[in-house]
C-alpha positions, 0 to 999 in steps of 0.5 A: 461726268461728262468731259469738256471735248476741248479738254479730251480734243476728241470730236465725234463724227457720224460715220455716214448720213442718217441717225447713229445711236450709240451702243450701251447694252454691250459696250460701256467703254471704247473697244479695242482696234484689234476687235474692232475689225472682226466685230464690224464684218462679223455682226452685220454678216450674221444679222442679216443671215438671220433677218432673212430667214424670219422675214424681217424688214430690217436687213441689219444693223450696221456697226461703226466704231467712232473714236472706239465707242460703238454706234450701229445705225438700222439697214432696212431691207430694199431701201434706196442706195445710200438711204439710212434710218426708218423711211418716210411712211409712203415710203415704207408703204409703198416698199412693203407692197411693191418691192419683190424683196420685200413681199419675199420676206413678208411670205417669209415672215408668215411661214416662220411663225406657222412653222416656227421656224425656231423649232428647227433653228434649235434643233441645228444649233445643238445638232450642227452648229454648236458641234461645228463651233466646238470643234473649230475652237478647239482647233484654235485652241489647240495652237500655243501661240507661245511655241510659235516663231513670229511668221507662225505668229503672225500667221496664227494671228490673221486665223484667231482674228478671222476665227473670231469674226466668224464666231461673231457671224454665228452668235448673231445669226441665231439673234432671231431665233433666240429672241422672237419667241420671247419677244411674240409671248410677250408682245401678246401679253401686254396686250392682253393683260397690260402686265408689266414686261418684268412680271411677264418675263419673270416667267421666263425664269429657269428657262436659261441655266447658262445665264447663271454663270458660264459653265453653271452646270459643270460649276454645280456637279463640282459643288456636289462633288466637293460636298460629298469629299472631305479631302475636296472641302479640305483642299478648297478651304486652303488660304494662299495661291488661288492657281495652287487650290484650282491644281490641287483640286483638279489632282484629287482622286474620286469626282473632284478632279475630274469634275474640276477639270471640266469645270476649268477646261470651259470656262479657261479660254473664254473672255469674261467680256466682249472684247480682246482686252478682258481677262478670260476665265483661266486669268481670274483664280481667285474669281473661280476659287471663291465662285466654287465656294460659294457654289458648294454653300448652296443654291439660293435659287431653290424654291424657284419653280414653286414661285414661277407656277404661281406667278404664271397661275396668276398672270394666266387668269388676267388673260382673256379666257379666249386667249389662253390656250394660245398664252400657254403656247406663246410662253412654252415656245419662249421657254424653249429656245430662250436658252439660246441667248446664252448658249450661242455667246458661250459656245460662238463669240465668248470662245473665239475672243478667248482664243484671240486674246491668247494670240494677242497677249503673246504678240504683245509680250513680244512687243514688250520684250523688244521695246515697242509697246510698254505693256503687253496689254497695249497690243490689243489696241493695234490693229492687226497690220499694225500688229504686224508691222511691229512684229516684223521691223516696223517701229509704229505707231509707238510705246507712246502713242499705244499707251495713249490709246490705252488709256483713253479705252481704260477711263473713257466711259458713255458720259463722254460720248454723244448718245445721237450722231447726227440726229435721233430717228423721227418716231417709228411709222405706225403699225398700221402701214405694215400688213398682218404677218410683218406687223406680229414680227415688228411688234415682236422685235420691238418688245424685245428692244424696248425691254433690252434698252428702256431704262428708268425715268425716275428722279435719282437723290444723294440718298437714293437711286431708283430704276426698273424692278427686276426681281423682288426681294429686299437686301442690305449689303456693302455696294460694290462698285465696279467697272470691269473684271479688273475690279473682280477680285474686290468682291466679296461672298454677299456684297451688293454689284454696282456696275455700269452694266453686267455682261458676259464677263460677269458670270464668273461672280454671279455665285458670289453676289447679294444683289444687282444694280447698274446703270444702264439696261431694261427688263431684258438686259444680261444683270435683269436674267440673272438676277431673275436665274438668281433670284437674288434682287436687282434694280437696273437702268438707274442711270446714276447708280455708279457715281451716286453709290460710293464703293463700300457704302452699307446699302438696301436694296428693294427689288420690289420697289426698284429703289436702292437706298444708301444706310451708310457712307464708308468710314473715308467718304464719311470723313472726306464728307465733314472736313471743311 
């Protein structure tokens, strides 16, 4: 329910002239002052390193944080000083033709679809890049900000904040070259077939094994392992401390240990989400215990490349025979570089927010000790100089003041903030205006947004919420409701997630759910891919899901249909329900 703003005495303003729209894919909740300092400088700087390369108009997105919540506003490339939002059509038309930049970028756009320029992305993200990013986060990494005195400290913060905003850079410098293929292939079939952008993309599915979990391929040699070692299997079924079962694990002689330490070694210091404030990997036990687990009961996804071929078979028919050929290279350049979605998160962003986190925490022990904040997890919401500052002698802003900004970042949720800031945009000019080799691009982009953000319209009831099918198959199971990592060691093997959205920081339970069901998010949001990796059902974009569904309930859930459905009520809510 959304907050009376006279009660929250929290007012929005824009942060500039033209539209604002309010980011709902990655950030359900404020984001903390400490990451919100490499996030504003990170992501335009590698948005707009990549929208040159492929030629496209929009120069970047700019973000804003307003009272935490993140808005972004699009920058079009060689719009008028101080100008925001889509321009007028004789505008737009008139920059297309005559402004040099402009042109450049249209002759851009053109060579990187005749050359596919992804082609030659991916093969620098897995010779360069990604060796790079490894390297300077191990050198991060390297660093035990516990060892350190407080100008070291200091001194290790400024690195992990601006390490962290080049990890930023470079998840989004490749955004293009991850997404444009997928967004070409399908732009082109719906237009050809009027297929759904579920069925199209279904056949994506295999095509990004990271997206069934960080570390999915060391997880699964683990669980070979284990299944193959009684003393494994032995050790991994011992109750009690869930720390104690990862060491006994990664001590065992034979496969075991190794393949558990490397297992842990990647998942340790990365974040389960996107900011500073969630938990990383090495801080969840349990989480990883039971992950292992159910990994080692086996993989429900077997059978998936069988029922892939014959969707593609079928999909492929309702393709105009004149179109085919070029189908079957539209959808193997989309299966190519999909990978990158997940990998540039995993080895760029995810990694540095881990490490700066680690820095964070320990500043915020210090903090702790000396009385200036009341918890070490508020430090995260200081800014770095104000980090500094209390570091140092500085006595503000106070314990008071930082558990206020905490706890308006732990319960403020979307509903508390406006969708729009100033206005929304006026519709897009039409595809007309743009010549040939700039509109495949635009068609593209916008395929890939609208399948990333479109959620459901359907009407919700007590009994029943409907949203976008995203995986079929049909599932009964407690409902889960869950709003952040905090909430993660509540999952149990088979129950049914119930969260705002999914992201990063859910991976480490992906091997542990029924089924999917969130509130926000379209047919390419991250809870859409894994359940489609998964091939466990999934309903996203109901809107209404997490306060309809109560924790606990008994639920169906119909991937087919796109329709949750509540069987029974917990036993308290039950009660609650019937007391006059």
């Amino acid at each position: 329910m959304k907050r009376d703003p006279s009660v929250t005495g929290v007012r929005f303003e824009a942060p500039g002239p033209g539209p604002w729209e309010i980011e709902r894919a990655h950030f359900t909740r404020p984001v903390t002052r400490f990451a919100a300092e490499p996030l504003m400088r990170g992501m335009p700087r590698g948005f707009a390193e990549g929208s040159v390369r492929y030629g496209l108009l929009m120069s970047h997105m700019q973000p804003a944080a307003v009272n935490g919540f993140m808005y972004s506003q699009a920058v079009i490339h060689g719009a008028p000083p101080g100008a925001s939002g889509p321009p007028p059509k004789l505008v737009l038309w008139l920059l297309l033709r005559l402004h040099p930049g402009m042109r450049a970028r249209i002759r851009q756009s053109r060579r990187a679809f005749e050359q596919k320029l992804w082609r030659e992305d991916l093969d620098r993200w897995d010779r360069v890049d990604r060796p790079r990013a490894t390297e300077k986060n191990l050198a991060v990494q390297a660093i035990d900000p516990a060892q350190l005195d407080t100008e070291a400290l200091i001194a290790h913060l400024r690195r992990a904040q601006a390490h962290m905003e080049d990890m930023t850079a470079l998840h989004h410098r490749y955004n293009f070259a991850a997404i444009l293929p997928a967004g070409d292939y399908l732009a082109h079939v719906s237009a050809w077939t009027g297929a759904s952008a579920g069925e199209a993309l279904a056949l994506l599915r295999g095509s990004t094994p990271l997206a069934k979990g960080v570390a999915a391929e060391e997880l699964e040699v683990l669980a070979r392992a284990l299944r193959a070692s009684a003393a494994g299997r032995e050790a991994l079924a011992r109750r009690g401390d869930p720390q104690a079962t990862l060491d006994a694990l990664a001590a065992l002689d034979g496969d075991v240990g190794p393949a558990t330490r490397a297992y842990l070694d990647l998942v340790r210091f990365r974040t389960t989400g996107y900011d500073v404030s969630d938990k990383t990997g090495g801080e969840l036990p349990d989480t990883l215990v039971r992950a292992i687990r159910a990994a080692v009961d086996g993989d429900r996804g077997a059978g998936a490349l069988a029922a892939r071929e014959a969707k593609e078979k079928a999909l492929r028919e309702r393709v105009p025979a004149a179109h085919r050929a070029q189908f079957d290279e539209l959808l193997g350049e989309a299966r190519l570089t999909n990978r990158l979605r997940d990998e540039r998160a995993l080895y760029s962003d995810s990694w540095g927010t881990g490490l700066a986190r680690r820095a964070v925490i320990e500043a915020g022990r210090r903090l702790a000790a000396a009385g200036k904040v009341d918890d070490p997890e508020h430090a995260a919401d200081l800014s770095l100089e104000e980090m500094i500052g209390l570091l140092r002698d500085r006595r503000e802003p106070s314990a008071a003041e930082l558990a206020a900004r905490a706890a308006w970042r732990a319960t403020a949720t979307l509903a508390d903030a406006p969708p729009w800031l100033n206005m929304p945009p006026g519709p897009p000019p039409p595809i007309e205006v743009f010549p040939a080799p700039a509109r495949r691009a635009s068609l593209a982009v916008d395929a890939i947004m609208s399948s990333m953000y479109k959620e459901s319209e359907a009407r919700n009831t007590e009994t029943a919420v409907r949203g976008l099918s995203i995986n079929e198959g049909v599932y009964e199971g407690t409902a889960r409701v869950v709003t952040g990592p905090d909430d993660f060691g509540r999952i149990q093997q088979g129950d049914v997630l119930v969260t705002r959205a999914t992201s990063a920081s859910f991976n480490v339970v992906l091997p542990l759910l029924g089924a999917i069901v969130t509130d926000r998010g379209g047919q390419l949001c991250h809870a859409a891919i894994v359940a489609r990796e998964y091939g466990i059902p999934g309903v996203v974009g109901t809107r209404e899901a997490t306060v309809t569904i109560p924790d606990g309930a008994r639920v169906r859930v119909d991937g087919a249909a796109g329709e949750v459905t509540i069987l029974a009520r917990p036993p308290e809510r039950r009660a609650q329900e019937a007391s006059p």
